[in-house]
N, CA and C atoms of all chains as a GROMACS GRO file, in nm:
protein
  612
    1UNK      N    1  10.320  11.170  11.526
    1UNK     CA    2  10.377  11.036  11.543
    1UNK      C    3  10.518  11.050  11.598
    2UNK      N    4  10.541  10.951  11.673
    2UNK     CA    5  10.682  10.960  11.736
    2UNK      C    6  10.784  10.933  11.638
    3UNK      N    7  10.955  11.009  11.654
    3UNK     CA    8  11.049  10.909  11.583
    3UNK      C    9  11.064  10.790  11.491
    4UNK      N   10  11.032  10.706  11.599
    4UNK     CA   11  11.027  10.558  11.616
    4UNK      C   12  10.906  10.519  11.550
    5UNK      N   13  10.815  10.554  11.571
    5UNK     CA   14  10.688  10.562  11.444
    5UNK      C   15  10.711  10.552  11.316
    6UNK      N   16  10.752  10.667  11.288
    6UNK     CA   17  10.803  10.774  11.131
    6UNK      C   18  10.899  10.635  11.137
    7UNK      N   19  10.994  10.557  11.158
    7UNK     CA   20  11.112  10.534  11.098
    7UNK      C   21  11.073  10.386  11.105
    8UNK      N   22  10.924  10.348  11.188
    8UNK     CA   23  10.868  10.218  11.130
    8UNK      C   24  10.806  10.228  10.970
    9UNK      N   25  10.742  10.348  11.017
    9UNK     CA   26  10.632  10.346  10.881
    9UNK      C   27  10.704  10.381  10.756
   10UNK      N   28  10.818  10.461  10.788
   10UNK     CA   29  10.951  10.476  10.657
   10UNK      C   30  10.973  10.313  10.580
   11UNK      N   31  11.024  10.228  10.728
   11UNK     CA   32  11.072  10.085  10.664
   11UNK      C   33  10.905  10.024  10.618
   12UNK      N   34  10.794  10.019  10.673
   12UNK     CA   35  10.753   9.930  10.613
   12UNK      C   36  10.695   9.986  10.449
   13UNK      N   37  10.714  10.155  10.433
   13UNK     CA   38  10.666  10.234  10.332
   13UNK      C   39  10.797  10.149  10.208
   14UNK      N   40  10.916  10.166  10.233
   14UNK     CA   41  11.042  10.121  10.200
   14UNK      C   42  11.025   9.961  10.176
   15UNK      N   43  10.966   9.875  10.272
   15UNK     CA   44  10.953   9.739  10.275
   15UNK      C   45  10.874   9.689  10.187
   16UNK      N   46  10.771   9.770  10.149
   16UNK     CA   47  10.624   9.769  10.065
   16UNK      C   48  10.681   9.763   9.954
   17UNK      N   49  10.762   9.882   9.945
   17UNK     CA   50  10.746   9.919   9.780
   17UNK      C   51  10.867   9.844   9.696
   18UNK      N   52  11.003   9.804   9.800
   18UNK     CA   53  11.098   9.667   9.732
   18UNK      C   54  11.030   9.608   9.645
   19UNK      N   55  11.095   9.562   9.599
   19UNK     CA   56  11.055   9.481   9.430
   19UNK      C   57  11.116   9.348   9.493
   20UNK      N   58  11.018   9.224   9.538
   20UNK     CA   59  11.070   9.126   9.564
   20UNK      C   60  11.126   9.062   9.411
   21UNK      N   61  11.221   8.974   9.481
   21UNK     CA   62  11.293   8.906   9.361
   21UNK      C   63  11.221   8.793   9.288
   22UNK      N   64  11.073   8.778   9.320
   22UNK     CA   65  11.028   8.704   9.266
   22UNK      C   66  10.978   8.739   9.108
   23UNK      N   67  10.955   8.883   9.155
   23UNK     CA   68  10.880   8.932   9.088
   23UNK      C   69  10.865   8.932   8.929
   24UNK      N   70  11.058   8.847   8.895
   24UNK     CA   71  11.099   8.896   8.774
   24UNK      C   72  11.006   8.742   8.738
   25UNK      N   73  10.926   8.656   8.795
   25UNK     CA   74  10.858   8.557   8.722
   25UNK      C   75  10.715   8.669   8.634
   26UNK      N   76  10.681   8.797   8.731
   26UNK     CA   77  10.521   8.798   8.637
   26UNK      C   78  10.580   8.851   8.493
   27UNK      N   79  10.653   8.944   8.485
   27UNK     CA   80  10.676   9.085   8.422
   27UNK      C   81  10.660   9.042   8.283
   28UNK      N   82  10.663   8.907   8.240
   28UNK     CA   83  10.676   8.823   8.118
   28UNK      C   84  10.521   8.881   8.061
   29UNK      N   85  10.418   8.844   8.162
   29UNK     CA   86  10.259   8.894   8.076
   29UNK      C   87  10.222   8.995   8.178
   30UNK      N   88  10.230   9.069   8.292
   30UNK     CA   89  10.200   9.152   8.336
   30UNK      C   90  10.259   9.252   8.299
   31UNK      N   91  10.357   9.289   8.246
   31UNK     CA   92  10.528   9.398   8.245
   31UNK      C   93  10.531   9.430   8.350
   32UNK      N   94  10.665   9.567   8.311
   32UNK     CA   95  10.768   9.573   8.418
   32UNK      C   96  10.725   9.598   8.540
   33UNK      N   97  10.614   9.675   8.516
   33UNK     CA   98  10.539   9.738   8.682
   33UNK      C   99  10.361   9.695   8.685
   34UNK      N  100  10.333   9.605   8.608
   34UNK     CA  101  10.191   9.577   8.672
   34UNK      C  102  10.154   9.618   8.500
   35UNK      N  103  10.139   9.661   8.438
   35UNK     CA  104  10.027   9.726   8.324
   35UNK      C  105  10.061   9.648   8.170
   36UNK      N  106  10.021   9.509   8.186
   36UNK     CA  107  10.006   9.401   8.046
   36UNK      C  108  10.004   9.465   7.911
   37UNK      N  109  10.126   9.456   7.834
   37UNK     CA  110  10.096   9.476   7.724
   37UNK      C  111  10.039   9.366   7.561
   38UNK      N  112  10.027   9.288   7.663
   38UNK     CA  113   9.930   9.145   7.608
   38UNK      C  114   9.764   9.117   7.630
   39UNK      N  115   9.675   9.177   7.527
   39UNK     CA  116   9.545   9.128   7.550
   39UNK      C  117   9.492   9.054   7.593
   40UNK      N  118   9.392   9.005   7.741
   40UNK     CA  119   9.358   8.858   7.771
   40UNK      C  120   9.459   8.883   7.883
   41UNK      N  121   9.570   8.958   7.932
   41UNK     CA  122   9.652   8.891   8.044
   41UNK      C  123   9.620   9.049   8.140
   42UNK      N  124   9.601   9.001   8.270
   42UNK     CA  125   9.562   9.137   8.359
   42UNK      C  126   9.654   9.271   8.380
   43UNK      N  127   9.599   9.339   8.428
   43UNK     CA  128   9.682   9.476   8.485
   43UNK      C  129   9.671   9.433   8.618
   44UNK      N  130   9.760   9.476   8.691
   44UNK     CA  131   9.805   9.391   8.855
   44UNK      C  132   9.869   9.506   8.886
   45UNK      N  133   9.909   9.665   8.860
   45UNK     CA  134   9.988   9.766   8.919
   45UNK      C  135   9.815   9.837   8.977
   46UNK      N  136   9.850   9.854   9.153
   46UNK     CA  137   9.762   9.926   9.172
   46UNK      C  138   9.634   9.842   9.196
   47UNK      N  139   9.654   9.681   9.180
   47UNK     CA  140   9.504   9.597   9.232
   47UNK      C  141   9.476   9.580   9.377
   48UNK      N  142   9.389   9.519   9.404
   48UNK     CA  143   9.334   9.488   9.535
   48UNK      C  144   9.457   9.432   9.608
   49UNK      N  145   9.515   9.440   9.749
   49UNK     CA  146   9.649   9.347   9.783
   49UNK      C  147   9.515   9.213   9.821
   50UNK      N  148   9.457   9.204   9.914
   50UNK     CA  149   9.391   9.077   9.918
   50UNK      C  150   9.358   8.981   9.785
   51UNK      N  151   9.274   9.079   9.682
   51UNK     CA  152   9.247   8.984   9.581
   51UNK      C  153   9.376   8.908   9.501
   52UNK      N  154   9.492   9.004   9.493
   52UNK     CA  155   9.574   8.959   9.440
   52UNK      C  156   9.647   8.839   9.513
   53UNK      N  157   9.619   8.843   9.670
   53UNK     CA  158   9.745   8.719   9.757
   53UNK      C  159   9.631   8.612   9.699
   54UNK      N  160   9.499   8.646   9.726
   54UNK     CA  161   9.385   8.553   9.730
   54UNK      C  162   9.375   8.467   9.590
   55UNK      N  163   9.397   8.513   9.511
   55UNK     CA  164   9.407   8.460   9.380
   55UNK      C  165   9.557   8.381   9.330
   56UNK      N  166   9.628   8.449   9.391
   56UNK     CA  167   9.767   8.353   9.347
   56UNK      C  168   9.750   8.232   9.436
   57UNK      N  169   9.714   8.221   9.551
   57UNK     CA  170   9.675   8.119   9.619
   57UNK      C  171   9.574   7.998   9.596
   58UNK      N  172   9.434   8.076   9.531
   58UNK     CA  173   9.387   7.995   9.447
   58UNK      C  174   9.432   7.907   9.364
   59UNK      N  175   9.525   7.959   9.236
   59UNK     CA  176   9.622   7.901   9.143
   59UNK      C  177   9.680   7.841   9.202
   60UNK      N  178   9.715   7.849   9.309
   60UNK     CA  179   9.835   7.760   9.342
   60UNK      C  180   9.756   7.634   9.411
   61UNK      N  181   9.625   7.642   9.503
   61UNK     CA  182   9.590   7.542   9.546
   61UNK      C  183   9.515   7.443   9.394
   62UNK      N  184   9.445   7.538   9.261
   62UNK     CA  185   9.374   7.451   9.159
   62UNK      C  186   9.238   7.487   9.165
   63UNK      N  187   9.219   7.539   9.284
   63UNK     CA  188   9.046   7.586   9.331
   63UNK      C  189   9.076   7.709   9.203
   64UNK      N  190   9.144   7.796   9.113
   64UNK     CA  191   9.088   7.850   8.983
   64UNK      C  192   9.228   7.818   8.913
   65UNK      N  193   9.151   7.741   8.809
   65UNK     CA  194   9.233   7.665   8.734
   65UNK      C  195   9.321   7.775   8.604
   66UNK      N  196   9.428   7.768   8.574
   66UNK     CA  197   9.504   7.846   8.505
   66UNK      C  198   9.640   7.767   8.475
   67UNK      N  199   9.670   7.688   8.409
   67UNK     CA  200   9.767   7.651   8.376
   67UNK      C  201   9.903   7.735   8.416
   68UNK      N  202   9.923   7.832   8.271
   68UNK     CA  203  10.053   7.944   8.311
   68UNK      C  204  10.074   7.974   8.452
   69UNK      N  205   9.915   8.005   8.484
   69UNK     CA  206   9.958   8.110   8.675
   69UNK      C  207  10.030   7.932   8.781
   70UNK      N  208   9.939   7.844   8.710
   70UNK     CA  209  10.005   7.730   8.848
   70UNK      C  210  10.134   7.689   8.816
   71UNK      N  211  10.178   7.723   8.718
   71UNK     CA  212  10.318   7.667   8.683
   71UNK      C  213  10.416   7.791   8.732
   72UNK      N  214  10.375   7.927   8.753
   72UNK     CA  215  10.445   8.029   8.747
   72UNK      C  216  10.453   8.052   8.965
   73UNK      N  217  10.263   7.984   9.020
   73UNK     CA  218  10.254   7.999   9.185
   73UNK      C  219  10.353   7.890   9.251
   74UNK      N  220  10.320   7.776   9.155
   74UNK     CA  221  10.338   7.652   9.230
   74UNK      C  222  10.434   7.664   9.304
   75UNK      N  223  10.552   7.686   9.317
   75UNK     CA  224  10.644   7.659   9.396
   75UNK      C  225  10.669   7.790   9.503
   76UNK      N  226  10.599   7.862   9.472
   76UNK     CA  227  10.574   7.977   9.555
   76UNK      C  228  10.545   7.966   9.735
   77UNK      N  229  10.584   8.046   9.804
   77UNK     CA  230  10.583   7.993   9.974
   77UNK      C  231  10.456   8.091  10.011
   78UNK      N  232  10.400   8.122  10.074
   78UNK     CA  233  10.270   8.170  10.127
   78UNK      C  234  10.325   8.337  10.170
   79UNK      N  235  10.476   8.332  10.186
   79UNK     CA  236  10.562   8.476  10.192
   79UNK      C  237  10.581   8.550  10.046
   80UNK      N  238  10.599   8.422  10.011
   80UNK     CA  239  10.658   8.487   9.860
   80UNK      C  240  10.525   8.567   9.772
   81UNK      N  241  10.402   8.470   9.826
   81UNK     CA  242  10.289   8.529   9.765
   81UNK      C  243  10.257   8.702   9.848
   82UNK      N  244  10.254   8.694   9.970
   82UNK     CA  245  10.219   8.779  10.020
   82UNK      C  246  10.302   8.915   9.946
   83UNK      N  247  10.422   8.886   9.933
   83UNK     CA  248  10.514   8.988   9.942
   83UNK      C  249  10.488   9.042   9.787
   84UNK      N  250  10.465   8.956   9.673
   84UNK     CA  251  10.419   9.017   9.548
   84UNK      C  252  10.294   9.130   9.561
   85UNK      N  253  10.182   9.047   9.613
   85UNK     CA  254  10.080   9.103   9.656
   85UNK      C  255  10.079   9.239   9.669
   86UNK      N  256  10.193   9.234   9.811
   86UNK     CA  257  10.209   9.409   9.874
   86UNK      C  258  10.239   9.474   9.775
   87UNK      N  259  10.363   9.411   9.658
   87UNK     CA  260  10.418   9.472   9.650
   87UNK      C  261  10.347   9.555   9.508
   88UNK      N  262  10.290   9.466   9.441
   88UNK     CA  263  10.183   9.498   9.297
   88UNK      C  264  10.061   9.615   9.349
   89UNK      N  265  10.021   9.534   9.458
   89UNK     CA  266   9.951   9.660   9.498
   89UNK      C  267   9.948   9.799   9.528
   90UNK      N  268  10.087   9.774   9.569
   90UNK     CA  269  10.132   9.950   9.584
   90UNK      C  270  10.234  10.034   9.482
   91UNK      N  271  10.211   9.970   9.375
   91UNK     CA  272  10.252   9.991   9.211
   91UNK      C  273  10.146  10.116   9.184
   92UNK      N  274  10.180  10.262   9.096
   92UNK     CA  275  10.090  10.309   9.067
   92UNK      C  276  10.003  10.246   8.950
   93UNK      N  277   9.915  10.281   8.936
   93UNK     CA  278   9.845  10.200   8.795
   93UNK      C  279   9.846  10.247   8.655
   94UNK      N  280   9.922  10.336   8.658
   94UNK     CA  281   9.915  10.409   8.558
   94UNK      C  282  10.076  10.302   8.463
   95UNK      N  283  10.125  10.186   8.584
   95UNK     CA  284  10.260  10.137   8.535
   95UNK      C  285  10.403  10.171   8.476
   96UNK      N  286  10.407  10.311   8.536
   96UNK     CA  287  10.532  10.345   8.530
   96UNK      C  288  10.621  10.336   8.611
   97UNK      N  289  10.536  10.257   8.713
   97UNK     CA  290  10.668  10.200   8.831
   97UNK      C  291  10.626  10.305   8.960
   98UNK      N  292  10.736  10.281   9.057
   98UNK     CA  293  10.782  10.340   9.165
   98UNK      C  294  10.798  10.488   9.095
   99UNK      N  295  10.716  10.609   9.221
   99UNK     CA  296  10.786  10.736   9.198
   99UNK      C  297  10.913  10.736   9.264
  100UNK      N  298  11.008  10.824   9.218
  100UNK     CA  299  11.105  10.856   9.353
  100UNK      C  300  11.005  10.907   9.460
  101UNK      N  301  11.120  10.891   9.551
  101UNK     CA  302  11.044  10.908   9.695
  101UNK      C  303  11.057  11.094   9.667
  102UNK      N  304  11.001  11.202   9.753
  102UNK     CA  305  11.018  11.306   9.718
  102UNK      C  306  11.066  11.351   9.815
  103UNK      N  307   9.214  11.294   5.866
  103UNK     CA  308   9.073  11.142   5.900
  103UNK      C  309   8.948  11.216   5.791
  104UNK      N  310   8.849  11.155   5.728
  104UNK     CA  311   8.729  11.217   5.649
  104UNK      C  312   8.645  11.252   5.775
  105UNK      N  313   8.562  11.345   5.743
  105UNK     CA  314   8.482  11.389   5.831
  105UNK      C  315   8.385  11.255   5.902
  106UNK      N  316   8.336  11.217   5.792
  106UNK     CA  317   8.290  11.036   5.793
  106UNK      C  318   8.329  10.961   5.887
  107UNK      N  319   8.484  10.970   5.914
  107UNK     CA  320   8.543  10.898   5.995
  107UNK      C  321   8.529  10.920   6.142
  108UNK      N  322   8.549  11.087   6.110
  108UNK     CA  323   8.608  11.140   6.283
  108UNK      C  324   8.471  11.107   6.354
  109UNK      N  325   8.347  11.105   6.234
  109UNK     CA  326   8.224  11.111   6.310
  109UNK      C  327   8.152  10.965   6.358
  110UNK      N  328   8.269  10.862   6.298
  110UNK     CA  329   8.228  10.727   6.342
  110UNK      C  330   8.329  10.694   6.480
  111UNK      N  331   8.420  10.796   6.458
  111UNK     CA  332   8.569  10.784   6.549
  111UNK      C  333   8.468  10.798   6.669
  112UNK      N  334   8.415  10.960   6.670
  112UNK     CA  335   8.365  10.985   6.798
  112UNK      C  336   8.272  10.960   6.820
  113UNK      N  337   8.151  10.878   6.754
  113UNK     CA  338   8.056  10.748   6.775
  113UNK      C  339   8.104  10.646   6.839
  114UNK      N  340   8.198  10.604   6.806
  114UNK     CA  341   8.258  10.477   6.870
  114UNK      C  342   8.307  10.517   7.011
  115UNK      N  343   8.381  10.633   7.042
  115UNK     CA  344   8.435  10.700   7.191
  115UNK      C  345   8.286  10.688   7.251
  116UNK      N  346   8.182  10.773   7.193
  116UNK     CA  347   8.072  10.811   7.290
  116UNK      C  348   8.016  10.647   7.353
  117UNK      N  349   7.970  10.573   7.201
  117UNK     CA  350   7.927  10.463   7.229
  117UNK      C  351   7.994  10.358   7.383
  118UNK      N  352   8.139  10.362   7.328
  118UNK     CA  353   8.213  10.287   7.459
  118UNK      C  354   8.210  10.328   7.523
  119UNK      N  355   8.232  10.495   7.592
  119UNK     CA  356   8.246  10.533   7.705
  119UNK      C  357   8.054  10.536   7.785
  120UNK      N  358   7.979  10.528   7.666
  120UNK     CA  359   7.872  10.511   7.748
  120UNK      C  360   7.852  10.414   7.833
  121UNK      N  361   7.758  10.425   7.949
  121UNK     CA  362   7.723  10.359   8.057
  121UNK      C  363   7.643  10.202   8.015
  122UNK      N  364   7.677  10.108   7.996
  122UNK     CA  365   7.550  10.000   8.001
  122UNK      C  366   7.498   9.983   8.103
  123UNK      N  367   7.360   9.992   8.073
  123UNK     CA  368   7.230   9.986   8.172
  123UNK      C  369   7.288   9.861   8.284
  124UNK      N  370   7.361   9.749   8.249
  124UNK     CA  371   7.382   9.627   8.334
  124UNK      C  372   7.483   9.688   8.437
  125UNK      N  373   7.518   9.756   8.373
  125UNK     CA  374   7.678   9.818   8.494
  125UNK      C  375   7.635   9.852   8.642
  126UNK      N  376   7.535   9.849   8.623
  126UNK     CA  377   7.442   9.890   8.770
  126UNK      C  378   7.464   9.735   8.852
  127UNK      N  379   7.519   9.613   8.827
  127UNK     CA  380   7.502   9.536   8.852
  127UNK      C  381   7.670   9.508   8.888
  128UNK      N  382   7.720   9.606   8.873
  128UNK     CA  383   7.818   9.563   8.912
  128UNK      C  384   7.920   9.656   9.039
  129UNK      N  385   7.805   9.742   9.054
  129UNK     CA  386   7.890   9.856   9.124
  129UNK      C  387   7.861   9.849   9.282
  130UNK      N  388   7.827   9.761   9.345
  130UNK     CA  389   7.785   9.741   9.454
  130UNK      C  390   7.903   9.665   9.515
  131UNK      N  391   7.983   9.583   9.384
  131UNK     CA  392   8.122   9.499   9.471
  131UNK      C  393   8.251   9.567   9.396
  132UNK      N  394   8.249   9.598   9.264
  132UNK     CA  395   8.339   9.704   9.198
  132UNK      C  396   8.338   9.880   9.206
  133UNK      N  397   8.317   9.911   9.332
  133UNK     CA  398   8.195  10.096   9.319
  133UNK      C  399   8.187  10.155   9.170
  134UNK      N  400   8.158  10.234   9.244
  134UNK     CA  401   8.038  10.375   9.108
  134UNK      C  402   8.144  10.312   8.970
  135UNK      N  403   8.276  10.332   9.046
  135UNK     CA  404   8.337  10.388   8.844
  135UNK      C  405   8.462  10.293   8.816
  136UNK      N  406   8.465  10.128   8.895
  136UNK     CA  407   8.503  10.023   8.883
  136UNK      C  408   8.621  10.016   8.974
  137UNK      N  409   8.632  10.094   9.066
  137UNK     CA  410   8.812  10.114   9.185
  137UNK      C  411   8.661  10.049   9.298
  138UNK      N  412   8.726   9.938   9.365
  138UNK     CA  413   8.623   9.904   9.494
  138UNK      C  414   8.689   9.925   9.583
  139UNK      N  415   8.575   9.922   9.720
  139UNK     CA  416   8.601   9.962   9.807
  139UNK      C  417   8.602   9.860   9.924
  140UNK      N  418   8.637   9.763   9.852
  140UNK     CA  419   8.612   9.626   9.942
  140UNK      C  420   8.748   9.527   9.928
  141UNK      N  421   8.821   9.512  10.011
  141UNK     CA  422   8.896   9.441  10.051
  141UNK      C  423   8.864   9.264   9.970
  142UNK      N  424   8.976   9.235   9.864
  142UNK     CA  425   8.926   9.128   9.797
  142UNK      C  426   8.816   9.134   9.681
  143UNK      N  427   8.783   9.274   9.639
  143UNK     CA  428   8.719   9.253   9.546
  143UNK      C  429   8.822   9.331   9.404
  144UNK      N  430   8.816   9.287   9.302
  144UNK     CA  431   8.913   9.326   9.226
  144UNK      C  432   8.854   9.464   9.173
  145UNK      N  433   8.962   9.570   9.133
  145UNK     CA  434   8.920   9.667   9.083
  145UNK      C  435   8.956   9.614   8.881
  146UNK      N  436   8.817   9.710   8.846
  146UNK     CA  437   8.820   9.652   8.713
  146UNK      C  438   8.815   9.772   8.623
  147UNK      N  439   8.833   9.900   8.684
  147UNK     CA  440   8.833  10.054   8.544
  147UNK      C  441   8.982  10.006   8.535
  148UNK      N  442   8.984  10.061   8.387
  148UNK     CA  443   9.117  10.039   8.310
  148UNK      C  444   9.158   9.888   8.298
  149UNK      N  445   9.083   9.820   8.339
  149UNK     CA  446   9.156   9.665   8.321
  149UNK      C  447   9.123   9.631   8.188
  150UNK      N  448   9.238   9.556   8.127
  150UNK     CA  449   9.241   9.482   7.982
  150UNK      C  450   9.075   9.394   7.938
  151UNK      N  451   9.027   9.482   7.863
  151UNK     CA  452   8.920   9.455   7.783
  151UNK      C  453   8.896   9.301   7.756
  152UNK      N  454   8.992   9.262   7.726
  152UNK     CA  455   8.984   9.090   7.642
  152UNK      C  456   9.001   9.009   7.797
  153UNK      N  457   9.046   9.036   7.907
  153UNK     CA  458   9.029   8.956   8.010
  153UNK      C  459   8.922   9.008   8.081
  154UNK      N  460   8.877   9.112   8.048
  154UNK     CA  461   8.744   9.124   8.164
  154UNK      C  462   8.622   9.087   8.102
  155UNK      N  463   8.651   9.051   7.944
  155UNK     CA  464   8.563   8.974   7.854
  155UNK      C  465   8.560   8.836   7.884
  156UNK      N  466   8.657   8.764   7.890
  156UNK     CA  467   8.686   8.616   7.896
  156UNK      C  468   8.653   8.570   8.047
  157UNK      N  469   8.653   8.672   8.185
  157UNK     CA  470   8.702   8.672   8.309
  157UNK      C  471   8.454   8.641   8.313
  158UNK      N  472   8.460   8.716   8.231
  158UNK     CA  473   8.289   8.728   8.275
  158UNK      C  474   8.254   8.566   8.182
  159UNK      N  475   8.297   8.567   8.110
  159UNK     CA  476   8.201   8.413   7.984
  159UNK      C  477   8.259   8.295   8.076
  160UNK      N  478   8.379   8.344   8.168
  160UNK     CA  479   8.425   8.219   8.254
  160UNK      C  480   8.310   8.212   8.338
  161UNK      N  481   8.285   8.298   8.393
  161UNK     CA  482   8.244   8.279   8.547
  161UNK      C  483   8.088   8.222   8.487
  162UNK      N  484   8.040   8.281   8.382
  162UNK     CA  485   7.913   8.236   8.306
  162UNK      C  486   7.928   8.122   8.297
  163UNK      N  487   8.034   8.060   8.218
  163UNK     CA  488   8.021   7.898   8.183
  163UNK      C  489   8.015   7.822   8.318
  164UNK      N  490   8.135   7.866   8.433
  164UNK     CA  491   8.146   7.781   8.523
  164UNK      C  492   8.318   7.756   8.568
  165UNK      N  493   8.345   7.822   8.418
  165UNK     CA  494   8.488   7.714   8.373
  165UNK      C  495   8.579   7.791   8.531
  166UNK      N  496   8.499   7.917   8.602
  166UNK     CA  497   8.614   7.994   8.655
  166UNK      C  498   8.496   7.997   8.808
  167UNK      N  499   8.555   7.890   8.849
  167UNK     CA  500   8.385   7.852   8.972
  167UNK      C  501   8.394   8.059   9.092
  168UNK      N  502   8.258   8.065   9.106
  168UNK     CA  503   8.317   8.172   9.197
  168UNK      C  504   8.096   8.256   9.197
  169UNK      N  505   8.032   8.183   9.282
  169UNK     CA  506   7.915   8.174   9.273
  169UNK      C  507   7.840   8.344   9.286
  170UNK      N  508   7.907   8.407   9.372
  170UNK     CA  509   7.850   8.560   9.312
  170UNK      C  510   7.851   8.621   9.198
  171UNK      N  511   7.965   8.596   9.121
  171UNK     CA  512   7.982   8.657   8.979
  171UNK      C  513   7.885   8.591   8.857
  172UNK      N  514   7.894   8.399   8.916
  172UNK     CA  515   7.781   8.366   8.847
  172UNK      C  516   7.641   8.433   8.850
  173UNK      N  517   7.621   8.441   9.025
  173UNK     CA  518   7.460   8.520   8.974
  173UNK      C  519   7.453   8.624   8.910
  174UNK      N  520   7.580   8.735   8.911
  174UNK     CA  521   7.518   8.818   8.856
  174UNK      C  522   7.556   8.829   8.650
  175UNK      N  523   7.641   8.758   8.623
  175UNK     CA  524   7.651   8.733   8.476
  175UNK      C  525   7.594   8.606   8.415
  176UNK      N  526   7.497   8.517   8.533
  176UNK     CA  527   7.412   8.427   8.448
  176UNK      C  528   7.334   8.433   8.337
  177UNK      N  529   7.275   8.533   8.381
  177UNK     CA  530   7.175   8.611   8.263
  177UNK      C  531   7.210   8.688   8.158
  178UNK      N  532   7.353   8.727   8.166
  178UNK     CA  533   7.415   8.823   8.069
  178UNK      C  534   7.405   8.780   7.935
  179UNK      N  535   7.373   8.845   7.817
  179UNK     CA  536   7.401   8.771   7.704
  179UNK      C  537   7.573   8.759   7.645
  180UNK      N  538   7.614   8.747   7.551
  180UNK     CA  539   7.745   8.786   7.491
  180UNK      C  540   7.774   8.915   7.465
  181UNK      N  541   7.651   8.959   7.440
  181UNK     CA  542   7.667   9.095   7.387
  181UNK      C  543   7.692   9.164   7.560
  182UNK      N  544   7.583   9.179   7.633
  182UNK     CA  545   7.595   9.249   7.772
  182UNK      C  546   7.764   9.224   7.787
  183UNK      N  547   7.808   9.165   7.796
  183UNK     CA  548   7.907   9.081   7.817
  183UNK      C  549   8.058   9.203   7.774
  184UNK      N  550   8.034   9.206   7.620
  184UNK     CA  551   8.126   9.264   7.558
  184UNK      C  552   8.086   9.411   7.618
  185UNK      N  553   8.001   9.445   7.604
  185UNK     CA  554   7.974   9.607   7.608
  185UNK      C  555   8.036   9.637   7.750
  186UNK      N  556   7.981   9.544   7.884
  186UNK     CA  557   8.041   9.574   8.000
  186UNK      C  558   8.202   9.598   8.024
  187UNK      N  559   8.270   9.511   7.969
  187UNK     CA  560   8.421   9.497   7.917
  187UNK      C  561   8.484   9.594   7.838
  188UNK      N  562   8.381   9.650   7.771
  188UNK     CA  563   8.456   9.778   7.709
  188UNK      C  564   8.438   9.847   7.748
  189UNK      N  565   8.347   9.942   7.823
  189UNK     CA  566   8.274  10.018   7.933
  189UNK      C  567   8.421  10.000   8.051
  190UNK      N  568   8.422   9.945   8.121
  190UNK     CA  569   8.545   9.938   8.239
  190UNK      C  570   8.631   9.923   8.175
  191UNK      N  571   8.686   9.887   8.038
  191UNK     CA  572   8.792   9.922   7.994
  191UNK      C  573   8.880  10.037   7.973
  192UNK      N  574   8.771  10.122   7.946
  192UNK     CA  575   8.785  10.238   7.957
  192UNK      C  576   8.787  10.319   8.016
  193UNK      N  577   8.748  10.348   8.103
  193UNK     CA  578   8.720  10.364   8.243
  193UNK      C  579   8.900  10.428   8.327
  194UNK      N  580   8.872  10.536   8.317
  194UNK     CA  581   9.036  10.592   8.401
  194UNK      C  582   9.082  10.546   8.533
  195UNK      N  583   9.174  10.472   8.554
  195UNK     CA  584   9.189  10.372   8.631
  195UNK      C  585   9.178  10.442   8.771
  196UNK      N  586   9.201  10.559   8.803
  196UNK     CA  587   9.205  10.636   8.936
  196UNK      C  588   9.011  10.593   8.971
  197UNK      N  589   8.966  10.555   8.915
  197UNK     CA  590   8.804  10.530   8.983
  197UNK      C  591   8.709  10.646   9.001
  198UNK      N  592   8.784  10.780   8.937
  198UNK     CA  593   8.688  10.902   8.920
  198UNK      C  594   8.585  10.878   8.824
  199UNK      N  595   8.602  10.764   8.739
  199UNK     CA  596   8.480  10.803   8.624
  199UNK      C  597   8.550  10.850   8.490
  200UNK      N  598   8.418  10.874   8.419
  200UNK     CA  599   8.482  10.926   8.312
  200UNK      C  600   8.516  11.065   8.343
  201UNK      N  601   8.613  11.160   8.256
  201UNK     CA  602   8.648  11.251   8.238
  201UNK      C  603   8.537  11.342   8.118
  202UNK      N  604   8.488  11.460   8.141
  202UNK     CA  605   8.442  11.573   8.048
  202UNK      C  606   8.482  11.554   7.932
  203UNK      N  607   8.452  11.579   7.789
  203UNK     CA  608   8.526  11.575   7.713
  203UNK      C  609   8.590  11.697   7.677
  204UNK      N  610   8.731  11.753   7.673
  204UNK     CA  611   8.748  11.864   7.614
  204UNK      C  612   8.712  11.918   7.504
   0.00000   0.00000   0.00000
């Protein structure tokens, strides 16, 4: 790969793994990095990125009804969803967060 | 632990980590050992037991509309239900399966 390649795929590797600032809405029933320490509430470190944009979107349109999640999507922008998405998804699952980079 | 115990302890490991016969019904949109391979379908090894319990009696009742999951947990009883949920609960979230026992 060229330079210019490597130093796209750096930023979007870098862009991915940012912790949008939204984020500090799930961490309440998901925790800090994706892995629920509340029975009944999901693990989201390491899920599908589609199912996850696809489902907050749901909540947010009512097509799957969830109280907590529509009060937590609702005001959410179609970026803001995406960008959780990426960003849960590329959480290890084991929920200890981001490795350092090596 | 009484011997009594360890031997209900590791009754209970074998029992959960065993396979339910229905799980076959689910590995075609979740693969072999619950990590899918399909864009939008949720991965479910290691996911929280009590929501992948509640996530299936939804889609059964209706309360959680989403017509493939109905067909295939229409027929489920409560019990199928629970056993499947503890089965992918357990389940090591990397999607290898179970592990040997040492």
């Amino acid at each position: 790969a060229t330079p210019a390649a490597d130093e796209a795929g750096a930023a979007a590797v870098d862009e991915a793994s940012a912790r949008p600032a939204k984020a500090g809405l799930c961490v309440a029933c998901h925790g800090q990095y994706g892995v629920s320490g509340l029975p009944g509430h999901p693990h989201i470190a390491g899920q599908d990125e589609t199912y996850l944009r696809e489902s907050m979107l749901r909540y947010r349109s009512g097509e799957r009804p969830h109280a907590p999640m529509k009060a937590v999507v609702g005001g959410l922008s179609d970026a803001d969803i995406a960008a959780l998405a990426r960003y849960y998804a590329q959480l290890p699952r084991d929920g200890l967060g981001p490795r350092e980079k090596q």
